[in-house]
N, C-alpha and C positions, 0 to 999 in steps of 0.2 A: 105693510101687510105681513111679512116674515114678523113681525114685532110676536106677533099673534104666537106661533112658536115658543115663544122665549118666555111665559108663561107659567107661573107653577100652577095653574089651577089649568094647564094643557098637557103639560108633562113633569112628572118630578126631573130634577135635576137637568130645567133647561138647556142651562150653560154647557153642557158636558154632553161628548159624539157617544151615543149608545145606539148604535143600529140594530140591537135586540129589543128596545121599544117597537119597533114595528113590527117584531115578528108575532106577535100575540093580536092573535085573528080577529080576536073579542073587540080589538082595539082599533082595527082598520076605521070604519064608518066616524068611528069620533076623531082619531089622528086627521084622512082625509080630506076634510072640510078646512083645515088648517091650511093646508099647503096650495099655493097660489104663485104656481112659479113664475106665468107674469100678469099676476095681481089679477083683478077686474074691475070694471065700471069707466068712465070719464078718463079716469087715471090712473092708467094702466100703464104697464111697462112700454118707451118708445120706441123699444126696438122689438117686440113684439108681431108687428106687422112686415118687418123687413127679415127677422127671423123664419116666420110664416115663408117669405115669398122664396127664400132661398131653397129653404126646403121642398116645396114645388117646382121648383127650376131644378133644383141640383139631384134631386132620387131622379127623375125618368132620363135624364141626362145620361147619370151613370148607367140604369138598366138599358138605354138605347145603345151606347156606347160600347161597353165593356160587356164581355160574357163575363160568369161569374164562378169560380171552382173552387169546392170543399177540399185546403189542403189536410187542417183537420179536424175532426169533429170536433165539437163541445160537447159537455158534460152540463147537464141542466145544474144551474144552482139559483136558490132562492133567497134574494135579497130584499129589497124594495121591489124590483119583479124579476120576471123569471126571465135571467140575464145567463145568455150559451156562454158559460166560464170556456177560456179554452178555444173558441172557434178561432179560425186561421182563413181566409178567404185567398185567391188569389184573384186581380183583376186583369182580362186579359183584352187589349183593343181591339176591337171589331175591324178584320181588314177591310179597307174601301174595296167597293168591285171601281175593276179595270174593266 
């Protein structure tokens, strides 16, 4: 399914990390259709569903668990998405009541 990528009638110069291919807006809708991070149909990635379940399990775990504190901000930066460059969290355990 990634084969699809690797394509010159998808992108020039396949083989080669250019992360400024994405940046060109015009080009979202046609890139997006390519990437299939775990595949589709029948035959699909297997850990896909085990992937899924941990992330259900594992985000409300931490939000029940831990409070959560900005040590320091991030700074928006635009990659593939709009990734806080920069943030610093601190996790801190929820004391049990006595």
């Amino acid at each position: 399914p990634n084969a699809l990528l690797f394509r010159n009638a998808v992108a020039d110069a396949p083989d080669e990390f250019k992360p400024s291919r994405w940046l060109d807006v015009s080009m979202h809708k046609e890139l997006d259709r390519y990437v299939t991070p775990f595949s589709v149909g029948r035959r699909n990635c297997v850990g896909q569903q085990l992937a899924l379940a941990e992330l259900y399990t594992l985000i409300p775990l931490l939000v029940a668990d831990f409070e959560w504190q900005v040590v320091q901000s991030p700074t928006p930066k635009l990659f593939l998405t709009n990734k806080p460059d920069g943030l610093l969290l601190r996790a801190v355990k929820h004391r049990d009541p006595q």
